[in-house]
C-alpha positions in Angstrom: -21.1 -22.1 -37.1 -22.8 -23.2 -33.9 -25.2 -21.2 -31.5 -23.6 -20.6 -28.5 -25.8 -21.3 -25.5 -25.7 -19.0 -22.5 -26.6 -20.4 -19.1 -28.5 -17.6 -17.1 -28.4 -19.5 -13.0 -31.3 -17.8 -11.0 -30.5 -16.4 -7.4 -32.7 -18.7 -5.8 -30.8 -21.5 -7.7 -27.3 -20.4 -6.8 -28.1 -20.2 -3.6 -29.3 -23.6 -3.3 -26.1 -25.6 -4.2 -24.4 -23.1 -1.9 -26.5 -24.3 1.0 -26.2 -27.7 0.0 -22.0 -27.5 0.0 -22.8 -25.5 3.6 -24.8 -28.3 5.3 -22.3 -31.1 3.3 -25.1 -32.7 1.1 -22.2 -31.7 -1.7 -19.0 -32.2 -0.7 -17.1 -30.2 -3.3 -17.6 -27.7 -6.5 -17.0 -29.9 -8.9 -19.8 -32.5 -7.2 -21.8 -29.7 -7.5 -20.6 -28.7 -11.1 -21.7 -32.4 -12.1 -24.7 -33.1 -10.1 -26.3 -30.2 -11.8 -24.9 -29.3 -15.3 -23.3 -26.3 -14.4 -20.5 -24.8 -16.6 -17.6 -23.0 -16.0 -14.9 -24.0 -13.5 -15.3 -20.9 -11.3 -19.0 -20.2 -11.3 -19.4 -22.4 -8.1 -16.7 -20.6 -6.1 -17.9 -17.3 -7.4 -21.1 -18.3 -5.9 -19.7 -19.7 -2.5 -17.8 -15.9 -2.0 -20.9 -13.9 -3.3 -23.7 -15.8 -0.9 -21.5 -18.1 1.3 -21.1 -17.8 5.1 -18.0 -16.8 6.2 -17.0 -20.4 6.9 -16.9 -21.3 3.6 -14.7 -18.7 2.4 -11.2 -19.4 2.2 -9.5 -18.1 4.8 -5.7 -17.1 4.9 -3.8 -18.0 8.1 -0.4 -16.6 9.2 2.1 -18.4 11.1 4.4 -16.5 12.8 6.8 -17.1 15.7 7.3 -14.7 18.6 10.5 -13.3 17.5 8.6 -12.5 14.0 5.9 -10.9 15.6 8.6 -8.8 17.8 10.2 -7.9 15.0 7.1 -6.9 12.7 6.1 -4.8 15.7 9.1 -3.1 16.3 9.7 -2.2 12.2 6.2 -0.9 12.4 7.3 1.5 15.4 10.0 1.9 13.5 8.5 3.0 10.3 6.3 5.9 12.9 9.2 7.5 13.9 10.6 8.1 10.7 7.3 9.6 9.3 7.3 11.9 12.5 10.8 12.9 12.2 9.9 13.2 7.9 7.3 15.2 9.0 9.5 17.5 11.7 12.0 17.8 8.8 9.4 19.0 6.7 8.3 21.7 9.0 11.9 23.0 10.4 12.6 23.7 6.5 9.4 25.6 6.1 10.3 27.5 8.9 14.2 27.9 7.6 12.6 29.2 4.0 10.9 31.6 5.9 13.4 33.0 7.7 15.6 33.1 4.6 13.1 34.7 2.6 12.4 37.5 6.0 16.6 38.2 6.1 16.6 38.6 2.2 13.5 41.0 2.0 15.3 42.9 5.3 18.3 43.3 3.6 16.9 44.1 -0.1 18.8 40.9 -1.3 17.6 40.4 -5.2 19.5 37.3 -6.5 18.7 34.5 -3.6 19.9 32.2 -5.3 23.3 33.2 -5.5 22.9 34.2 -1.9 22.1 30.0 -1.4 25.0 29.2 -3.3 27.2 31.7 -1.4 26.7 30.2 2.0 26.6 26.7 0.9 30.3 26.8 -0.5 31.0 29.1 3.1 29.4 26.6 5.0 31.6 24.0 3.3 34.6 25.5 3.6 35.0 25.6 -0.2 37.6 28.6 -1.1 35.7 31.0 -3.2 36.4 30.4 -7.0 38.0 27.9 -6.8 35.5 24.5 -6.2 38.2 23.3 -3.6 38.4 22.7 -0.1 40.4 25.3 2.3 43.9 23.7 3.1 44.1 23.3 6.7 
């Protein structure tokens, strides 16, 4: 079995052939890769993001047309107001729970949750015992 040799790049090095792709004396990676033995097919581009200017980074451009951007802006406006009334929704049933749990303690009520029950088949006009709807 071979040795496996282990190329150790010093900072001063790396950031050489990054100034040289900068100023255009290398006009890609791999020219770089090949003018100066170095492995790897990522270890120049790891270089360019760790010590490059921001020009050389990759940049990602959006296109969008106005009716996109309309849109976008009125989903995210959109998307507010339904975390506001989430929010407004939490707080009113707080406050509901509260109440519930002041009337019950008022009135010595023990078993709430057949209290819940109770009203919910009321408020559904359910007839009692029976799962069904009043006839009407």
């Amino acid at each position: 079995m071979g040795t496996e040799v282990v190329t150790k790049y010093s900072e001063a090095f790396k950031r050489q052939v990054v100034r040289e792709l900068e100023a255009g004396r290398l006009r890609s990676h791999s020219e770089a890769r090949d003018r100066y033995g170095i492995g790897g097919g990522c270890t120049v581009g790891d270089w360019v993001r760790k010590y490059g200017s921001d020009r050389m980074q990759k940049k990602i451009v959006r296109v969008e047309t106005v009716e996109e951007r309309d849109q976008i802006k009125a989903l995210k406006a959109r998307i507010a107001e339904l975390e506001r009334a989430v929010v407004d929704s939490k707080v009113q049933e707080a406050l509901h729970k509260a109440y519930f749990d002041i009337v019950c303690d008022e009135y010595g009520v023990k078993d709430r949750e057949a209290l819940k029950k109770n009203i919910a088949r009321k408020l559904s006009g359910e007839e009692p015992g029976t799962g069904r709807g009043k006839k009407g």
